[in-house]
C-alpha positions as a Markdown table, in Angstrom:
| # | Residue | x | y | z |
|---|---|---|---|---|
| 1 | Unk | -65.7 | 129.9 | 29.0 |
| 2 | Unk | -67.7 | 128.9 | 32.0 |
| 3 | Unk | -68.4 | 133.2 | 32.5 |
| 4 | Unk | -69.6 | 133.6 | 29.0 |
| 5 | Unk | -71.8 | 130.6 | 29.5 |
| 6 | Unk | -72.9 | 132.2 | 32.8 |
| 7 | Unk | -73.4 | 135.9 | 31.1 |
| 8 | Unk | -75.8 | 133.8 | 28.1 |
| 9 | Unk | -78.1 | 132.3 | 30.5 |
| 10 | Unk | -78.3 | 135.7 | 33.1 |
| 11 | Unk | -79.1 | 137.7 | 29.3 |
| 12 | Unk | -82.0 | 134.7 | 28.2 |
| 13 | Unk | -83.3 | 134.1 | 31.6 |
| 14 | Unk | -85.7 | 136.9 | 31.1 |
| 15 | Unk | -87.3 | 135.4 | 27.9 |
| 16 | Unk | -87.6 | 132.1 | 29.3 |
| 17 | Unk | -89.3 | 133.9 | 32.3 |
| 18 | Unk | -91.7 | 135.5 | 29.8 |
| 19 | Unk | -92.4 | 132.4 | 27.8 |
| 20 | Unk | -92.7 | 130.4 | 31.2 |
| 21 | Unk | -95.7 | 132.7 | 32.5 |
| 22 | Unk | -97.4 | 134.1 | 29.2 |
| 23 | Unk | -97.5 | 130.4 | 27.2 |
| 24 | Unk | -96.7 | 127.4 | 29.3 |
| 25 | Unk | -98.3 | 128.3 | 32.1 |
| 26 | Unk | -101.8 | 129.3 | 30.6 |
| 27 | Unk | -101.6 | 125.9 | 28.6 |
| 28 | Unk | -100.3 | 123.6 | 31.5 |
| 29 | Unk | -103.8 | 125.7 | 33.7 |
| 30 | Unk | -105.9 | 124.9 | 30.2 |
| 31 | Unk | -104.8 | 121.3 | 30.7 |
| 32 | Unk | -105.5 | 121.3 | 34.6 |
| 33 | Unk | -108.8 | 122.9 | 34.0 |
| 34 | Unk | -110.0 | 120.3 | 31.7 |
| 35 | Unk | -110.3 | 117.8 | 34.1 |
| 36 | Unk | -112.6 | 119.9 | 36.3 |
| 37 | Unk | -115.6 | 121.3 | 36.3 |
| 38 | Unk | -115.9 | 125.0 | 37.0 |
| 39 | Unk | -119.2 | 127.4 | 36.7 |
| 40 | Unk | -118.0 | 131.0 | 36.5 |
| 41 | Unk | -121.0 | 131.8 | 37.3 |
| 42 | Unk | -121.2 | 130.3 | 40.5 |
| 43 | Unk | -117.6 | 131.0 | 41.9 |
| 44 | Unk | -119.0 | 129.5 | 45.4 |
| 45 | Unk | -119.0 | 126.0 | 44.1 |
| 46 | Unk | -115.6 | 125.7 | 43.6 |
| 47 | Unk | -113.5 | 123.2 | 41.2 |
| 48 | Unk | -115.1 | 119.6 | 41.2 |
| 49 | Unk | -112.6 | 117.2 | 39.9 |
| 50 | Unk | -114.5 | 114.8 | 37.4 |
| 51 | Unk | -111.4 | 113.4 | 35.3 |
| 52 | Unk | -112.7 | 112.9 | 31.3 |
| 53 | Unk | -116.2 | 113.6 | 32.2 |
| 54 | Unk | -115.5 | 116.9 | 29.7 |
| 55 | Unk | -114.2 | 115.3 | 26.9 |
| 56 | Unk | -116.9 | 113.0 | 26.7 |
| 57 | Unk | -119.4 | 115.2 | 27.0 |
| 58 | Unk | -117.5 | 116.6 | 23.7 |
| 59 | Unk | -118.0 | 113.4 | 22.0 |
| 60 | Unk | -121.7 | 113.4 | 22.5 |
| 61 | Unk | -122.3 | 117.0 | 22.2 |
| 62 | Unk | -123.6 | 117.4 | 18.7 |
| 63 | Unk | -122.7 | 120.9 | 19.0 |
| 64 | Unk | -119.1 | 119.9 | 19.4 |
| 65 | Unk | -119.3 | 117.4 | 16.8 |
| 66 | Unk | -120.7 | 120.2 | 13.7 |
| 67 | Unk | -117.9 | 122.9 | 15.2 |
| 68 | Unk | -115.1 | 120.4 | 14.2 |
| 69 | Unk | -116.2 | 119.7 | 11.1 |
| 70 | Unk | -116.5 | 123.3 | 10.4 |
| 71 | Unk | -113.1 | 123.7 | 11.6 |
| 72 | Unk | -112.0 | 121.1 | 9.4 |
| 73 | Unk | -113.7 | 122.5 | 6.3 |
| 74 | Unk | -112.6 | 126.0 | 7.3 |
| 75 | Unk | -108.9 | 124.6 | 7.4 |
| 76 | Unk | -108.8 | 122.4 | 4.1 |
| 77 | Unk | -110.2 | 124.7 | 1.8 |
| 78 | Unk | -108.8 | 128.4 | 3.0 |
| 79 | Unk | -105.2 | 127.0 | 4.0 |
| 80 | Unk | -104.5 | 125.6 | 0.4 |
| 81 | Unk | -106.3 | 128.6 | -1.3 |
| 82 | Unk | -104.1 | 131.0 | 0.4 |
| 83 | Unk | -100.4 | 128.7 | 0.0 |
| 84 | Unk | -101.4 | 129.0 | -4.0 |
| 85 | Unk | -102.7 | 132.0 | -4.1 |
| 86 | Unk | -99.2 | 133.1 | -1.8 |
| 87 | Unk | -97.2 | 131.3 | -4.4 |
| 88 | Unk | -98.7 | 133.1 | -7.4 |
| 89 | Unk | -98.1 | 136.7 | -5.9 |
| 90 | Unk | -94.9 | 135.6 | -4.2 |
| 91 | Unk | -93.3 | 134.7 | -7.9 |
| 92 | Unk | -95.0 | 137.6 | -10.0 |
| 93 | Unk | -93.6 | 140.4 | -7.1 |
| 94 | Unk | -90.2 | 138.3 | -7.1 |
| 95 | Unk | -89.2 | 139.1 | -10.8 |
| 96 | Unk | -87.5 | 142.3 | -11.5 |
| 97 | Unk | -89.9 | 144.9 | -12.6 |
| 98 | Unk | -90.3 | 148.8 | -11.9 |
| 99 | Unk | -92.2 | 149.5 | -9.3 |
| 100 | Unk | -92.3 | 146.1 | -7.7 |
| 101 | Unk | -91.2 | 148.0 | -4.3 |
| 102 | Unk | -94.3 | 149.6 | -4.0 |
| 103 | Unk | -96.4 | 147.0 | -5.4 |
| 104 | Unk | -94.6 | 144.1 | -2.5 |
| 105 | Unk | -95.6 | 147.4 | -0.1 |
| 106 | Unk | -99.6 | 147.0 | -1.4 |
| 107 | Unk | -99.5 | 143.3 | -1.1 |
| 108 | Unk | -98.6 | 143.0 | 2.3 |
| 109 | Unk | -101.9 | 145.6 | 3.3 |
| 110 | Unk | -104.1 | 143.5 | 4.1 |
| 111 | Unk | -102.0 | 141.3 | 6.7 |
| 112 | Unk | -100.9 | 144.6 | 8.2 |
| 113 | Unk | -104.4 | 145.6 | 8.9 |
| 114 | Unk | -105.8 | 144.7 | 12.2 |
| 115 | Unk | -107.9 | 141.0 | 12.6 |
| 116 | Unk | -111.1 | 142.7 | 14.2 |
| 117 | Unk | -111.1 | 146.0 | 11.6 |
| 118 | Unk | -110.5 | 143.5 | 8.4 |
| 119 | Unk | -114.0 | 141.1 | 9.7 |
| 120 | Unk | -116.1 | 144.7 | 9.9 |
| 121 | Unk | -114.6 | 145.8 | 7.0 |
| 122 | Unk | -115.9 | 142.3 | 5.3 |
| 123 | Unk | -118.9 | 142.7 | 7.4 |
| 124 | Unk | -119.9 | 145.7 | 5.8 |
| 125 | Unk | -118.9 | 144.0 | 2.4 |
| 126 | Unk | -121.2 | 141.1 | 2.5 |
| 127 | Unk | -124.4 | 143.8 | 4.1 |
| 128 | Unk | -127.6 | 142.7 | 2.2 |
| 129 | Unk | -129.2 | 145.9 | 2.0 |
| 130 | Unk | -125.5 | 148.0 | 1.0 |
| 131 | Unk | -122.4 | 146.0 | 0.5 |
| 132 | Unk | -120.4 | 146.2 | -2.6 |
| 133 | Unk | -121.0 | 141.9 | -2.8 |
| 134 | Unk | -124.6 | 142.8 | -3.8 |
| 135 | Unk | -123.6 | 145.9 | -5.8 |
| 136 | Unk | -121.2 | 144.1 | -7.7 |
| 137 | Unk | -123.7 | 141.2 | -9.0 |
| 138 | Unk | -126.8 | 142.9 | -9.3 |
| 139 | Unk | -126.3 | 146.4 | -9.6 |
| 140 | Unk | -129.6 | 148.3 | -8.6 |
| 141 | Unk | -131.3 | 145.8 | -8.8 |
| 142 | Unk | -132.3 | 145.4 | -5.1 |
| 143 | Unk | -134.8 | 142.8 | -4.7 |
| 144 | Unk | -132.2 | 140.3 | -6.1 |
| 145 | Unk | -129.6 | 140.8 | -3.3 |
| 146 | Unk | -128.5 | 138.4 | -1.1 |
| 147 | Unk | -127.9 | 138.0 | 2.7 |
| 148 | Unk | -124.7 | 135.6 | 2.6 |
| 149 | Unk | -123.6 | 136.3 | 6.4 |
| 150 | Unk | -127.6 | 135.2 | 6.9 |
| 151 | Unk | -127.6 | 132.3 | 5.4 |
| 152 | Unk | -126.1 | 128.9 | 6.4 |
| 153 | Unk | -125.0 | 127.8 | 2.8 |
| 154 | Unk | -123.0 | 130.9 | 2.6 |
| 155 | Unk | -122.0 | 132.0 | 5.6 |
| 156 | Unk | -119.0 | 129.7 | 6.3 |
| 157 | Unk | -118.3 | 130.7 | 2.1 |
| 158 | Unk | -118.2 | 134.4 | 3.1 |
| 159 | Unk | -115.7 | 134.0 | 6.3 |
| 160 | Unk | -113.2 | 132.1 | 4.5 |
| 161 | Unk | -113.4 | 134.9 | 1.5 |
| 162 | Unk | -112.2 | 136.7 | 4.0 |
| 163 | Unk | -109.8 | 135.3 | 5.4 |
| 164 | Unk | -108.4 | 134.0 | 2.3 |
| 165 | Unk | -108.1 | 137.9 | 1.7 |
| 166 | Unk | -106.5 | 138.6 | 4.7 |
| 167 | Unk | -103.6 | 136.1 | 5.4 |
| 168 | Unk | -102.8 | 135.2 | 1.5 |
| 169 | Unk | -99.7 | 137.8 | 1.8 |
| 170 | Unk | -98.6 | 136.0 | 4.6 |
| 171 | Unk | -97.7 | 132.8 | 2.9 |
| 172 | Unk | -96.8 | 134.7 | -0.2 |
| 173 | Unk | -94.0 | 136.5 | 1.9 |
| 174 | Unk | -92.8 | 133.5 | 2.9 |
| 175 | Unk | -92.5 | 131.5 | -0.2 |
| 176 | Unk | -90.6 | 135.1 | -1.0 |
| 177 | Unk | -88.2 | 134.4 | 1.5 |
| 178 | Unk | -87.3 | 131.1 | 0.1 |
| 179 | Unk | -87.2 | 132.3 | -3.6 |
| 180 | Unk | -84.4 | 134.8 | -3.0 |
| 181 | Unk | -82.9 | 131.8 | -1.6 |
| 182 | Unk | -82.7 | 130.0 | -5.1 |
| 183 | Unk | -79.2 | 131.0 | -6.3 |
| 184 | Unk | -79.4 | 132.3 | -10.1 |
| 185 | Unk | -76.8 | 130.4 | -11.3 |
| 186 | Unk | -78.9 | 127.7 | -11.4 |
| 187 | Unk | -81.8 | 129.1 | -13.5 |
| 188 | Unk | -78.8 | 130.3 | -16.2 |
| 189 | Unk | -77.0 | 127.2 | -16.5 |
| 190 | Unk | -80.7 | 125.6 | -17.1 |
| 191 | Unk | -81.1 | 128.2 | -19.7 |
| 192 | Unk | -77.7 | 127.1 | -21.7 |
| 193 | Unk | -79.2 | 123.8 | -21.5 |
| 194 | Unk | -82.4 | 125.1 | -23.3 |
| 195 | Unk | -85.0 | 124.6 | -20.4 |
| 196 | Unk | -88.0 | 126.3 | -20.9 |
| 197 | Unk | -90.1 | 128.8 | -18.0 |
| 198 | Unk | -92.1 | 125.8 | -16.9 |
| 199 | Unk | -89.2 | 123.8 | -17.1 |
| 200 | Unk | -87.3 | 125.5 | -14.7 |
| 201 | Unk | -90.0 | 126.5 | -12.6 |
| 202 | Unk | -90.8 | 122.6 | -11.9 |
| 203 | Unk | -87.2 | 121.5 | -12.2 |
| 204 | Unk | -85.6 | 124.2 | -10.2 |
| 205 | Unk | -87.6 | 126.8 | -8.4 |
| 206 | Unk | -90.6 | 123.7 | -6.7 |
| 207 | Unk | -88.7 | 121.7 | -5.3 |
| 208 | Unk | -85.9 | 124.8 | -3.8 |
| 209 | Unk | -89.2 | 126.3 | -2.4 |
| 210 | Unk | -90.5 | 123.5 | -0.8 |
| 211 | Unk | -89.4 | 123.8 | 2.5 |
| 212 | Unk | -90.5 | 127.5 | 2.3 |
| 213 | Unk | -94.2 | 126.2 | 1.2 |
| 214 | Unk | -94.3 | 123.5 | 3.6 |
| 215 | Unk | -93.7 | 125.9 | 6.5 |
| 216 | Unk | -96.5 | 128.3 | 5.0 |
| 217 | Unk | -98.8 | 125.8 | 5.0 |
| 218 | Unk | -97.6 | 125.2 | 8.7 |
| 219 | Unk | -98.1 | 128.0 | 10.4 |
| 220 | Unk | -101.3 | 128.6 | 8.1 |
| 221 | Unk | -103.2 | 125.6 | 9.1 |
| 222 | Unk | -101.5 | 126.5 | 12.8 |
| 223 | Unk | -103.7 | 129.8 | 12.5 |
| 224 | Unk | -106.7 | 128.5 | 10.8 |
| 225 | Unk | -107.4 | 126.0 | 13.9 |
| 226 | Unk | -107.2 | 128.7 | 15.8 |
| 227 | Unk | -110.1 | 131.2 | 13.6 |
| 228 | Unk | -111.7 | 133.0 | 16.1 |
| 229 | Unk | -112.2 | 137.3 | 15.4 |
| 230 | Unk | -113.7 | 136.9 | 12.0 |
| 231 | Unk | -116.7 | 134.4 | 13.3 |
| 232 | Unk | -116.7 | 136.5 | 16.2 |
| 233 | Unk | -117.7 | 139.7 | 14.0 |
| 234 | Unk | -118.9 | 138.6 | 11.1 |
| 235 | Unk | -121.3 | 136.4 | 12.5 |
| 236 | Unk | -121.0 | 135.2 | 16.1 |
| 237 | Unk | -121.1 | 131.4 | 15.3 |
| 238 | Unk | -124.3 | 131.7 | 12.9 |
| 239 | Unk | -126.5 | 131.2 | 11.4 |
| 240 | Unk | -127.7 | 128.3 | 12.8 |
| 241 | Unk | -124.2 | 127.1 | 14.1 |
| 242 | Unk | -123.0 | 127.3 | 10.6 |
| 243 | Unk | -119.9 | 129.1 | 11.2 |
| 244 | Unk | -119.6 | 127.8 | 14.9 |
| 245 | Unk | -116.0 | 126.6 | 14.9 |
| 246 | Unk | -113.9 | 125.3 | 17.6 |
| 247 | Unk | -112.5 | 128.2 | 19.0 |
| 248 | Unk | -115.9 | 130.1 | 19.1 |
| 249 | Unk | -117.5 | 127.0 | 20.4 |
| 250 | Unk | -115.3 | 127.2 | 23.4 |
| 251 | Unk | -115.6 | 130.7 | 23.8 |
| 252 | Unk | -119.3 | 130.5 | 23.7 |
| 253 | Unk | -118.8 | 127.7 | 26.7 |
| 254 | Unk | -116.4 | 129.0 | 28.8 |
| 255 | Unk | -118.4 | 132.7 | 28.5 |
| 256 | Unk | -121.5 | 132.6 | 27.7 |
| 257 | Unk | -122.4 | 129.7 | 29.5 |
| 258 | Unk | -119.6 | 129.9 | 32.3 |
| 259 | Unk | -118.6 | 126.1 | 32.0 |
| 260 | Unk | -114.5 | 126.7 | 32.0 |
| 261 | Unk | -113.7 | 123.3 | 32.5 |
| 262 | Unk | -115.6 | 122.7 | 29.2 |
| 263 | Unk | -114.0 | 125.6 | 27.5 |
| 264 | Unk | -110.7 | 124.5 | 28.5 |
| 265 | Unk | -111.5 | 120.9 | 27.4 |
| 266 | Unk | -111.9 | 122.0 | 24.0 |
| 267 | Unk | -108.8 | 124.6 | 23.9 |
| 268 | Unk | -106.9 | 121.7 | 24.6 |
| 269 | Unk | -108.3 | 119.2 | 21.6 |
| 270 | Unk | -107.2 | 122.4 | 19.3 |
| 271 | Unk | -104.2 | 122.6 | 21.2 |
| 272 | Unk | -103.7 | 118.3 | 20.1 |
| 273 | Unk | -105.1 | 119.2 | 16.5 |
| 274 | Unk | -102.7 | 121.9 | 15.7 |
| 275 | Unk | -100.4 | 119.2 | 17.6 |
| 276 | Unk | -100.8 | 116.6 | 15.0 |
| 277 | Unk | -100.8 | 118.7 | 11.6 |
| 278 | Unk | -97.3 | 120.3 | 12.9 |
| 279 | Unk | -96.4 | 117.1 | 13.1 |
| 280 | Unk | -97.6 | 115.8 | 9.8 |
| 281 | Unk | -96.1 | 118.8 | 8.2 |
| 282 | Unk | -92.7 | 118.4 | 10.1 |
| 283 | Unk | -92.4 | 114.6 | 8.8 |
| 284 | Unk | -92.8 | 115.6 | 5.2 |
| 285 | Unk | -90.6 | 118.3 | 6.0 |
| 286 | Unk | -87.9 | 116.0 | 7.1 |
């Protein structure tokens, strides 16, 4: 017993190896570098230790301030867009039908398709001058097109069309999971006891599914937090800060302007925001 136990921790020492150097340490430096303040600019200077000095300088940066609530609007309207929209595909493609193969095969497209190729792609969509946005509302009519990805309004509008395109199969393959996890005995016996489809589908399949949509809506809020590539190419934070979330904020510090500790500072309050809705979700979760 004691050399089997051995043998298991010799075969998972090299994951925990990898997980120690490739996550806990970048987050334990984040944290370390968050109390400093660090110009990569000016390597010379070194690491000045000034304690909270970055955090408050996030609380009084209105910057910082706008990029959270963008964040937060970003999260609260895409994340429960895409766990409906995921449930609506997830229960069409999980009834027997020919061709629903293929069709689960379409669906799952455009989370196959790379992050960065999806945002040009949209880019392209949303062009004032050629995209198939203006071509669809207006036709040839030219002078009535719009610049969405140039205006402030709809900016933010356009990014989470886009990502509402592109991660919507996730959550609809997991609520898939959990409906071929809903035995069918139970949907027959409901049908000898004359329950309608709505019936069953708020009786039975809802509250079966639930852990299954609570998880979507997990790792889906999880991920918005943490929306970077499409601001970065759809619109680099513009216009006007209007699409200047968190993650893009902190880029833009730690980057453009060299400040690390800053950066850092703010990885870590999306680090303790994707902290807090896990555990929200977790509790309901139970």
């Amino acid at each position: 017993m004691k050399n089997s136990g051995r043998a298991a921790a010799l075969f998972l020492f090299p994951s925990f190896l990898f997980v120690l150097i490739f996550s806990l340490v970048p987050i334990f430096e984040s944290f370390r570098l968050s109390f400093y303040r660090m110009i990569l600019t000016l390597p010379w200077l070194g690491q000045k230790f000034v304690g909270w000095q970055n955090y408050l300088d996030l609380l009084t940066d209105p910057v910082a301030s706008h990029s959270l609530l963008t964040t937060l609007i970003f999260v609260t309207v895409t994340v429960p867009l895409e766990v409906l929209l995921g449930l609506a595909v997830a229960l069409v493609i999980n009834e027997p039908f020919r061709g629903r193969g293929l069709l689960r095969a379409v669906v799952l497209v455009p989370w196959a398709i790379p992050s960065t190729v999806a945002s040009q792609m949209w880019r392209f969509i949303f062009n004032d001058r050629y995209g198939l946005f203006n071509y669809f509302l207006f036709g040839d009519q030219t002078e009535l097109y719009l610049a969405p990805l140039a205006d402030p309004q709809l900016a933010l509008g356009a990014i989470m069309v886009a990502d509402v395109w592109k991660t919507t199969p996730f959550a609809a393959l997991m609520i898939l999971a959990g409906l071929q996890a809903v035995p069918d005995e139970l949907y027959e016996a409901a049908s000898v006891d004359g329950a309608g489809g709505w019936q069953k589908f708020r009786r039975i399949t809802l509250p079966m599914i639930k852990p299954a949509i609570l998880l979507a809506f997990l790792f889906r809020t999880i991920d918005a937090l943490r929306v970077f590539d499409l601001v970065f190419v759809m619109t680099q934070g513009g216009p006007a800060d209007s699409t200047n979330v968190l993650q893009f904020y902190g880029y833009k510090k730690s980057f453009a302007e060299g400040m690390i500790g800053a950066g850092s500072a703010v990885s870590v309050l999306v680090f303790f925001l994707a902290l807090l809705f896990a555990l929200l979700y977790i509790r309901i979760l139970g």
